[in-house]
N, C-alpha and C positions, 0 to 999 in steps of 0.2 A: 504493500500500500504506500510507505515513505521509504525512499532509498535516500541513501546518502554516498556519495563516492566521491574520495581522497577530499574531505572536505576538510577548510582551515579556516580557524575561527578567530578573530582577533573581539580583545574587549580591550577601548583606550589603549590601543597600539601594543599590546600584551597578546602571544598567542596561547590560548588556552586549548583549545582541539585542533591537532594536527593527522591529514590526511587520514581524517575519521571514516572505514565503511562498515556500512550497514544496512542490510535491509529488512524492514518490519512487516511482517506478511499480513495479510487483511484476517481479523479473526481470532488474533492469539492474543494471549496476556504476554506483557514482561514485564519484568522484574528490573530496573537498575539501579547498583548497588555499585558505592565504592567511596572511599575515605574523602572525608572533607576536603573542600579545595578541588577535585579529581576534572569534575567539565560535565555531572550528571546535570546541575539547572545551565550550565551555558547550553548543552545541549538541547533541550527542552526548549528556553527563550530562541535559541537559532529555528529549531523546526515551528514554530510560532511565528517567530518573523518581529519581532523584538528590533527594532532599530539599533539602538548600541550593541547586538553583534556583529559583525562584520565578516560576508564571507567571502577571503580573501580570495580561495580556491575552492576550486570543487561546485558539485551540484546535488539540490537537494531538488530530489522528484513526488509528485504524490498524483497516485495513479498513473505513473510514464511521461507524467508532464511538471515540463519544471517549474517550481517555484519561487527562485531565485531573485526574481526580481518583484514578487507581490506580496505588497506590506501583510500590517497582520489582519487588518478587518477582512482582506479579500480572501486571506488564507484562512481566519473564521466561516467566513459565508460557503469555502470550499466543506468545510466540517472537521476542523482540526481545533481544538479545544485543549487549553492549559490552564488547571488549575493553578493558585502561588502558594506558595509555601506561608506567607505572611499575608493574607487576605486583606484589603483596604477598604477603610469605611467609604462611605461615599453620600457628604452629606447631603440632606434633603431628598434623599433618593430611594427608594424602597427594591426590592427584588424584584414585585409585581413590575413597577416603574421604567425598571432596569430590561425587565426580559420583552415586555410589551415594546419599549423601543426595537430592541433586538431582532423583533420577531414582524413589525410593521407590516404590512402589508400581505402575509404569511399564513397567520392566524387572529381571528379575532381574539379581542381581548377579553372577552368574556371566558371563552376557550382557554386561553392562559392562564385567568384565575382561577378555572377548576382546575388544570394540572397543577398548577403551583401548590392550591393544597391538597391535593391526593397526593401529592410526591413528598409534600411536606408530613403528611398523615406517618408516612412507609418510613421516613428517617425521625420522627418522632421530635419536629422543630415547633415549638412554642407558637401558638398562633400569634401572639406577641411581637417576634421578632420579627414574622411577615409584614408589620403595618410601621414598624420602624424605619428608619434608614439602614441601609443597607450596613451590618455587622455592628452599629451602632449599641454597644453596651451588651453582646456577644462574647460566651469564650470562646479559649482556642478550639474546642470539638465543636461550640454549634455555628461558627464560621467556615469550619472546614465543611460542615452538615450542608450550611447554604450555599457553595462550593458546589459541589456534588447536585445538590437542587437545579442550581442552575445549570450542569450540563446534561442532567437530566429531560432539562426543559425544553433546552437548545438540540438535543439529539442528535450530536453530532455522530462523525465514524472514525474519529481518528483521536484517541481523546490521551492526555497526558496527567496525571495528577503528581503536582511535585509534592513529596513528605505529607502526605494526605491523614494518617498515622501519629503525625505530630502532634503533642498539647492536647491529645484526644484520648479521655479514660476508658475502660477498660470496656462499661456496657458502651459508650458511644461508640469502640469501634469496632466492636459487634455489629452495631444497627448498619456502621460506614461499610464494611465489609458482608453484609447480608446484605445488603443492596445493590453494593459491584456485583456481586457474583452473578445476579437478577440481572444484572443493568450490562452484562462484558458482550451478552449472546448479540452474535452476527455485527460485533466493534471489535476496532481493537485497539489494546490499551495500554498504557507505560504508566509502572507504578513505580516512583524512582521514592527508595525508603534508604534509613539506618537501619530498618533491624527486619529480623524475622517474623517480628509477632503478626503482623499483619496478612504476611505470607501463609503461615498457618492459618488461614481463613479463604484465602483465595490463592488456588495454586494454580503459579503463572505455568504455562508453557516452555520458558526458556527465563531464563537469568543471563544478565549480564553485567558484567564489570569492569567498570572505568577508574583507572590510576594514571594521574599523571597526562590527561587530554587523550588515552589512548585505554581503544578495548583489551584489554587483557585477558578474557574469561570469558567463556561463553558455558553456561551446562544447565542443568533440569534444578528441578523445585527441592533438592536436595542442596543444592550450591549454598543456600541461604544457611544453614544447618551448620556447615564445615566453617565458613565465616567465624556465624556466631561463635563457633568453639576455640576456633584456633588464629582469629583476625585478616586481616589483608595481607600481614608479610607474607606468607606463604602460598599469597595467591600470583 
C-alpha cells in the first residue's frame, strides 16, 4: 500500500532516515519498535507529509503512485491518517466541529453526530468531553480515546498511531486495543510503541525495528517479547 525506497530524510538540515526501504502491504498490522531518538515519529510525520521533513532522496508511493510532492491534507483526503503522540487542544473547537469540517461535503452532519457517539459509546469517552473543545481538560488515555475516534470517523486505509499506548491505564487500553483489533479489518496499520503490552492485545503481522535512521529487524509478534527481555543491544 506505502512503499518507500532509499529514502533520506532531513529535519533542520540533520539526516535522520537514510536510504530507508520499505514496503507496507495493504491489510496487515505493524508493529514499530526501536530506542529513543531511532527515526520511528520522523518516519511516521515523513509518510504524512509533515513539512519540516524533508525528503532529500528517495520516493515514497501509496498505491504505485507517488507522493512526494503532496502536502499533508491531500495525503489525508488520499486516506493516510497519523495519530500524535502528544495530542493538541484546539481551542473553541469540539470533535463534532472538527470532523464535520473534515468531512464537508461527504457526509451530513447529522450522520456524523450519530457516529461520533456510537464510536464514542464503543471506546467508552464521557459525553462531556464531546461538547468541549477538543482535548480540553482530557487525560493522556481519553485524548489518545478521541485520537482513535477521530480516525474512526474519518475511515481512513492507511492509518499510523504514534505511542497510542502512552499515558493510557490499564482498562483504557483494553477498550484502545479492543477496538483496533474491530477497527485493523481490510486497513492497514502502524503501531509504533515502547513496549509490549499493547502488542499483547493486538498481534501485529510483522514487527519492525529502527536504530539509528535505519531498519535493523524485521520478525513476527514474538520480536516484541525478546526486546522486552533482553533490550535493543542485541538486536
Amino acid at each position: 500500500m506505502i512503499s518507500l525506497k532509499k529514502v533520506t530524510i532531513l529535519v533542520n538540515n540533520k539526516t535522520i532516515l537514510k536510504d530507508f526501504n520499505y514496503e507496507f502491504d495493504e491489510n496487515k498490522v505493524y508493529a514499530l519498535m526501536g530506542p529513543n531518538g531511532s527515526g520511528k515519529s520522523t518516519l511516521a510525520y515523513t509518510i504524512a507529509g509533515h513539512p519540516s521533513y524533508v525528503v532529500k532522496n528517495g520516493e515514497i508511493k501509496f498505491r504505485h503512485r507517488s507522493i512526494n510532492n503532496l502536502t499533508a491534507d491531500k495525503r489525508a483526503k488520499k486516506g493516510i491518517f497519523l495519530s500524535f503522540q502528544s495530542p493538541l487542544s484546539l481551542n473553541g473547537i469540539s470533535v463534532f466541529q472538527l470532523l464535520r469540517l473534515a468531512l464537508s461535503g461527504k457526509e451530513e452532519p447529522l450522520a456524523i453526530k450519530r457516529k461520533i457517539d456510537r464510536i464514542a459509546k464503543q471506546l467508552k469517552i464521557k459525553r462531556e468531553l464531546l461538547s468541549r473543545p477538543l482535548n480540553e481538560g482530557a487525560s493522556g488515555g481519553e485524548k489518545k480515546k478521541l485520537e482513535l475516534l477521530q480516525a474512526a470517523v474519518l475511515n481512513p486505509k492507511f492509518l499510523i498511531f504514534d505511542e497510542i499506548d502512552t499515558g493510557v491505564d490499564i482498562d483504557a487500553l483494553k477498550t484502545i486495543s479492543k477496538f483496533l483489533d474491530r477497527f485493523k479489518n481490510k486497513r492497514t496499520m502502524i503501531l509504533i510503541t515502547h513496549y509490549n503490552r499493547i502488542l499483547k492485545h493486538i498481534k501485529p503481522d510483522k514487527v519492525l525495528v529502527i536504530k539509528n535512521g535505519q531498519l535493523v529487524k524485521e520478525g513476527d509478534f514474538t520480536l516484541p517479547q525478546r526486546i522486552e527481555k533482553n533490550g535493543y543491544e542485541k538486536i
